[in-house]
C-alpha positions in Angstrom: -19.7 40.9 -23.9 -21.3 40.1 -20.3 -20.8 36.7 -21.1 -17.3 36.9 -22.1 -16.9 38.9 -18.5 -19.0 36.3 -16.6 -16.0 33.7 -18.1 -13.3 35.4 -16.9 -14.5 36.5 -13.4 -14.9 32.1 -13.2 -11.6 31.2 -14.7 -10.1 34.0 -12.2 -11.9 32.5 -8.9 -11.0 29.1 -9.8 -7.5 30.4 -10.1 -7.8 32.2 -6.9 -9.3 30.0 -4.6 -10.2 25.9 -4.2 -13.0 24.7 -2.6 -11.9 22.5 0.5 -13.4 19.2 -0.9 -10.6 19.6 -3.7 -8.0 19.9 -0.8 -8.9 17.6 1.9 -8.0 14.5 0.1 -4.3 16.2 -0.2 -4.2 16.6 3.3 -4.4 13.2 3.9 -2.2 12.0 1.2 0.6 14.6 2.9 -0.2 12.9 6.6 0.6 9.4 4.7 3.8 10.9 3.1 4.7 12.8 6.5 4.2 9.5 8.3 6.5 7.5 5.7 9.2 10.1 6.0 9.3 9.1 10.1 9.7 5.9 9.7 12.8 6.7 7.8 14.1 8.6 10.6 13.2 6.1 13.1 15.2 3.4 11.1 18.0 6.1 11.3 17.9 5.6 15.5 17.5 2.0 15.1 14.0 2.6 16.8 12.4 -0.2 14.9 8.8 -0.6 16.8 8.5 3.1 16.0 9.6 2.6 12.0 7.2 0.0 11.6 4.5 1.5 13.2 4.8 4.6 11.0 4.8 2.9 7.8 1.4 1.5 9.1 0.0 4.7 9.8 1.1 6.0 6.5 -1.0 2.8 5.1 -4.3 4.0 7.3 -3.9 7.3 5.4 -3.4 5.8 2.1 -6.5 3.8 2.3 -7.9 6.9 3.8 -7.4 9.7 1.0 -8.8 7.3 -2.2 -12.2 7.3 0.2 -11.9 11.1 1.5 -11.8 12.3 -2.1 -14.5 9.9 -3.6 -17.0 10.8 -1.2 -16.4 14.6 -1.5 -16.2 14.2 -4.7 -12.8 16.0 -4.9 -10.4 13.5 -6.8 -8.1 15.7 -9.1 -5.0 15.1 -11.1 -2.8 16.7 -8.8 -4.2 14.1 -6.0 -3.6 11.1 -7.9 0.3 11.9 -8.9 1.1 13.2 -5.3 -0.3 10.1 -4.1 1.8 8.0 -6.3 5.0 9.9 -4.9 3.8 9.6 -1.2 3.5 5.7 -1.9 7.1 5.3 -3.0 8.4 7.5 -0.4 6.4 5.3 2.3 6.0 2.0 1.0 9.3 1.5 -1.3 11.6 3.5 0.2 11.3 3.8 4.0 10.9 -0.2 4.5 14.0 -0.6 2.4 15.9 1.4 3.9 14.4 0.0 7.5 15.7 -3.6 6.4 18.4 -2.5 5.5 19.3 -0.7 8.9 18.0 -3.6 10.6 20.1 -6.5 8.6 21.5 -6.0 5.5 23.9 -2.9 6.5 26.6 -5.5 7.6 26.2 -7.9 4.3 29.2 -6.9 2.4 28.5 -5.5 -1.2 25.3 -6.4 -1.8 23.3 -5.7 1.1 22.2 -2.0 -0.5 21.6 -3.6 -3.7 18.7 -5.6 -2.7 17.2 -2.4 -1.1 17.6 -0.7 -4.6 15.7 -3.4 -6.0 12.6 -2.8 -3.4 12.4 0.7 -4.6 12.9 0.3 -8.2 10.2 -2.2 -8.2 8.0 0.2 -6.3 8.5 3.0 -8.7 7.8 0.8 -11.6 4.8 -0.3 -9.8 3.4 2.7 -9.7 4.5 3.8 -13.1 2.4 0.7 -14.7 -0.1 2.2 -12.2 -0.6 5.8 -13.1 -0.5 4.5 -17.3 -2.9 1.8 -16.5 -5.8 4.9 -15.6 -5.4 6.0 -19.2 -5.5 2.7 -21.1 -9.0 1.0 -21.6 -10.8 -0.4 -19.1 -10.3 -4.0 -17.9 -12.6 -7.0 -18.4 -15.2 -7.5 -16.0 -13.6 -10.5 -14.4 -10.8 -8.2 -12.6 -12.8 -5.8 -11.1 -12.1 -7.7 -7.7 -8.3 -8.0 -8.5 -5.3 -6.1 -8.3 -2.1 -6.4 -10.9 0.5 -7.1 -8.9 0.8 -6.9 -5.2 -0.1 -3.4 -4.1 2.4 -1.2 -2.2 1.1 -1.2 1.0 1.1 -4.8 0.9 4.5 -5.1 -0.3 6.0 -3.1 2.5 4.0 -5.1 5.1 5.7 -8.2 3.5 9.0 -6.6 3.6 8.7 -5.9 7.0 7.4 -9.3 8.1 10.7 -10.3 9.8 10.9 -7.3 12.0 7.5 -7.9 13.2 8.0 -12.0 13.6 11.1 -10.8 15.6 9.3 -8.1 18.2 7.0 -11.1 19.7 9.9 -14.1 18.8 13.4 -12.7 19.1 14.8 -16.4 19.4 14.0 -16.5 15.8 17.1 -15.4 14.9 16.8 -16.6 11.3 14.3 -13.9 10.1 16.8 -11.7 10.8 19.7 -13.7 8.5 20.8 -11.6 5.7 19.6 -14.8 3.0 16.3 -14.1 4.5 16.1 -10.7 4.4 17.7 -10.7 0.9 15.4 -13.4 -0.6 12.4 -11.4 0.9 13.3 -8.2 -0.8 13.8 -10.4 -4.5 10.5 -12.0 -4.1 8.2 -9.2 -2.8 9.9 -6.7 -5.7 8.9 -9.6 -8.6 5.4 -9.9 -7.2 5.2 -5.7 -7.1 6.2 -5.4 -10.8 4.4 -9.1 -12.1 0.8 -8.9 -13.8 0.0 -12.2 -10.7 -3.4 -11.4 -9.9 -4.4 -10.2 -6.4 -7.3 -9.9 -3.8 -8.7 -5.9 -4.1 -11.8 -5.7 -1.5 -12.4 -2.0 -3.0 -15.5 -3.0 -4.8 -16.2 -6.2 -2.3 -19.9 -5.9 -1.9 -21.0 -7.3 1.8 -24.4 -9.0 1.7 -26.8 -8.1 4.3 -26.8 -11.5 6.3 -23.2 -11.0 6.5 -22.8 -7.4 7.9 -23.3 -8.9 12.2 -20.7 -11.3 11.7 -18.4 -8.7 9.8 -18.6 -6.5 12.6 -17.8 -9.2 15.2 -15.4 -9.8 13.7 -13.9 -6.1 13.4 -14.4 -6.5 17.3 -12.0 -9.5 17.4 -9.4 -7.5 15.3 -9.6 -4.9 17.2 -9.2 -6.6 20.7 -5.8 -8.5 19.3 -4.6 -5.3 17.7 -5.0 -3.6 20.9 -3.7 -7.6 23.0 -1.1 -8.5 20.4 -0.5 -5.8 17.8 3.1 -7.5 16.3 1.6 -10.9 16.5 -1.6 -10.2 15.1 -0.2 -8.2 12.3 2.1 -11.1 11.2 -0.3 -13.2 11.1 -2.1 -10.8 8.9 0.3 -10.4 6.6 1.5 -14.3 6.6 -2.1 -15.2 5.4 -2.0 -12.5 2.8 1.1 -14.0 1.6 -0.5 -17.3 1.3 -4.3 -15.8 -0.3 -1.9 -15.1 -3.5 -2.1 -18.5 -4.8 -5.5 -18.8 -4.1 -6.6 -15.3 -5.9 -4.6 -16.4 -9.0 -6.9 -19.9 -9.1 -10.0 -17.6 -8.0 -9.3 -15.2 -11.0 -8.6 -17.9 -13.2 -11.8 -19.7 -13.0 -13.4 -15.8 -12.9 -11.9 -15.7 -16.5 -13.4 -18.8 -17.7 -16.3 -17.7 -16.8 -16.0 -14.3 -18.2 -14.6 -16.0 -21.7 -18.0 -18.9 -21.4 -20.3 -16.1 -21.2 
């Protein structure tokens, strides 16, 4: 009988109250999701540094919460589906509708369309996502490889243009609605496609290499802080172009996998 008592005094306090460990990660997943919801209203006021820079922020918190919960131990199932929903609020919905504000508003008919298509493909995404942590789990040889481009990613490559634009406004073409359109097409394919892509989440850093690592934070940082729009193009140009090279990488990972 004690026993039985113990039981339900637990299953009461766990009903009652949460330890903060279990909550902390939430916080920072709601910071990511308030941050995405700004940008939206920044696209609103046609304050486009400000939209951009949001959806980054929200980004910083994204990668932030997956870390905050593993090392206090705190993941739960309620973190994992209200991150999914804070992802396509910040990364499939506020950049589409910031392109959208910013170039495709005037493109007659179709121009809302291929902002649709960004968000579909970002829900679906992270559909195929939240299913994917049920199934088995995957060979060995993509442990260093995502399915798909990522949404953080994906809204960095949508927003591309604007940031090309903020340092080169003579390049008027980035902001050409074929541009803009044919951006959106391509970056919603690679969301929803099983292309394999660079994941540094279990990227182990040898010891030689952890000097030069950090000199090269350092340099980051110094053209973050010099160049932010110009530096963070460049970023996300060369991620652009490491897709073709992770699919050969993964590819030969496989072969070796199937050798073995």
């Amino acid at each position: 009988m004690e026993r039985i008592n113990q039981k339900l005094q637990l299953s009461r306090q766990k009903l009652t109250s949460l330890p903060f460990r279990k909550i902390a990660p939430n916080i920072v997943t709601m910071l990511a999701l308030c941050a995405g919801v700004t940008s939206i209203r920044y696209s609103i006021q046609a304050d486009w540094v400000k939209a951009v820079l949001c959806v980054f922020i929200a980004a910083f918190f994204d990668g932030l919460d997956g870390r905050v919960a593993r090392m206090l131990k705190g993941s739960t199932k309620f973190g994992a589906e209200l991150d999914s929903l804070s992802d396509f609020v910040s990364f499939g919905v506020a950049p589409a509708i910031l392109l959208y504000k910013w170039s495709l508003f005037d493109l007659p008919k179709f121009g809302w369309f291929f902002c649709l298509l960004m968000s579909i493909g970002m829900a679906m995404r992270l559909a195929r996502f939240n299913t994917m942590l049920d199934e088995e789990p995957q060979p060995e040889y993509w442990k260093h490889f995502f399915v798909g481009v990522p949404a953080p990613a994906a809204a960095a490559l949508v927003m591309m243009p604007l940031m090309i634009s903020f340092d080169f406004p003579e390049l008027t073409f980035v902001r050409s609605h074929a541009f803009c359109a044919t951006l959106l097409v391509v970056v919603s394919f690679l969301m929803v496609s099983r292309i394999p892509t660079f994941s540094t989440k279990k990227l182990k850093v040898p010891t030689y290499m952890f000097m030069p690592m950090m000199l090269l934070v350092a340099l980051f940082a110094s053209f973050i802080i010099a160049q932010p729009w110009f530096t963070l193009g460049i970023m996300t140009i060369l991620y652009a172009l490491s897709i073709p090279m992770g699919i050969v990488v993964f590819l030969n990972e496989k072969k070796k996998y199937e050798k073995a």
